[in-house]
Residue, then its C-alpha position, 0 to 999 in steps of 0.5 A: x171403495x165403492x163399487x157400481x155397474x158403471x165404475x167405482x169411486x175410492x175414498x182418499x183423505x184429502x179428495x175422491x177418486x172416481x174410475x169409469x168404465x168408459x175411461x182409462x185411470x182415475x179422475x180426482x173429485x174435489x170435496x165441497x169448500x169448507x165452510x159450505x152450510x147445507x141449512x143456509x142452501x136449504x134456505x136458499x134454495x127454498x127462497x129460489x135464490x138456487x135453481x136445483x139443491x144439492x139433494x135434488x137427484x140430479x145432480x151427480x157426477x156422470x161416468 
């Protein structure tokens, strides 16, 4: 689990669960497709064929 001001995420095996303060009960979060290379998106997105990496910092889920 992972507790913040605003709400907590709750790890399980197959996905994320993600409770908001603003909302009542848990919205499932879906992990990235297998296969997904973060050094091929690292070149892509160096190579502009991506407007905003994953590690940009805004990029994130909204509660």
């Amino acid at each position: 689990m992972v507790y913040g001001t605003t709400g907590q995420i709750k790890a399980t095996e197959s996905a994320g669960l993600l409770q908001s303060d603003k909302a009542s009960g848990w919205k499932e979060i879906q992990p990235p497709a297998e296969g997904s290379d973060p050094l091929q998106e690292s070149i892509d997105w160096m190579e502009g064929k991506i407007a905003k990496h994953r590690s940009s910092g805004d990029i994130r889920w909204k509660l």
